[in-house]
C-alpha positions in Angstrom: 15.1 27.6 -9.1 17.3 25.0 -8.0 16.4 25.5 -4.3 12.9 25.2 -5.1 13.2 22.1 -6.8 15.4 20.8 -3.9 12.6 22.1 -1.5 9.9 19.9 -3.3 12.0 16.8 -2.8 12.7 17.4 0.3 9.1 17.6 1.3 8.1 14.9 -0.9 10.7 12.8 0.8 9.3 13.3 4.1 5.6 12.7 3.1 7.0 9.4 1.5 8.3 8.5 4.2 5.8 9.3 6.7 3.4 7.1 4.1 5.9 4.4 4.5 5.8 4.6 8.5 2.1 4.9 8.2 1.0 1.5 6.3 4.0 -0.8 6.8 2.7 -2.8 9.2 0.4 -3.9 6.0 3.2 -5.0 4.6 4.7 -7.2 7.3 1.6 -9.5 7.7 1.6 -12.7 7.2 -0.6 -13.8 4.1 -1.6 -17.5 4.2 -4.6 -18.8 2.1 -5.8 -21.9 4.2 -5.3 -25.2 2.6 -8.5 -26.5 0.7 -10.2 -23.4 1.0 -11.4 -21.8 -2.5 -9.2 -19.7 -2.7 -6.2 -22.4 -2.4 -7.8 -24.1 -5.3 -7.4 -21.3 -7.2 -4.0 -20.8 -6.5 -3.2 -24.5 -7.6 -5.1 -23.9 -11.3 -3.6 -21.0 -12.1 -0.1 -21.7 -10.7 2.8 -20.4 -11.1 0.3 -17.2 -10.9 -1.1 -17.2 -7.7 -4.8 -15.8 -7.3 -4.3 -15.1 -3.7 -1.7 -12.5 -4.5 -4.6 -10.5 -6.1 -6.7 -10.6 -3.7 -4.2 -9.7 -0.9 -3.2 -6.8 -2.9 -7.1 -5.9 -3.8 -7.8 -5.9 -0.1 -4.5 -4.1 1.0 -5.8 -1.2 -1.6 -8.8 -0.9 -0.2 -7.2 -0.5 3.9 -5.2 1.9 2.2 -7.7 3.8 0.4 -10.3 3.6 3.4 -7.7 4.8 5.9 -6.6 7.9 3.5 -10.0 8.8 3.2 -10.4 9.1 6.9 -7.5 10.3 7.7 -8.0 14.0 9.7 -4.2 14.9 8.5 -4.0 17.9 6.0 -2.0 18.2 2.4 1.7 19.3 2.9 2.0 19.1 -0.9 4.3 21.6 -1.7 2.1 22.3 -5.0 -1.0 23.4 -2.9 
C-alpha cells in the first residue's frame, strides 16, 4: 500500500509540475491597467481592493480553461 500511495504522488508531482511549466509564462506578465482608463477608476474607488486584480485573474482562468480544453494531451491520472 505504501508504494502505491508513493506512486500516486510521484505522478501527481510530475503532472504538477508539467502544469506549472505549461502556464507560467501567464504568470510572468506584466499586468498594467492604463491610467484613466475605466478600469483604473475602479481601482481608485475601491482601493486598497483592486478591481483590476479580478479581472486579470477572470481572464487568466479563462486562457487556462480554453487551452485545457484544447489541449490534444491525454490523462496520466493515476486514478484512470
Amino acid at each position: 500500500m505504501k508504494d502505491d500511495v508513493t506512486e500516486t504522488l510521484r505522478a501527481t508531482a510530475q503532472i504538477l509540475d508539467r502544469f506549472l511549466a505549461q502556464y507560467e509564462p501567464l504568470r510572468e506578465t506584466p499586468w498594467t491597467v492604463p491610467p484613466g482608463s475605466p478600469l483604473a477608476g475602479d481601482d481608485a474607488k475601491t482601493d486598497p481592493y483592486q478591481v483590476s486584480h479580478s479581472a486579470q485573474h477572470a481572464i487568466q482562468a479563462a486562457i487556462v480553461a480554453t487551452r485545457s480544453r484544447s489541449s490534444t494531451s491525454t490523462s496520466t491520472c493515476p486514478a484512470s
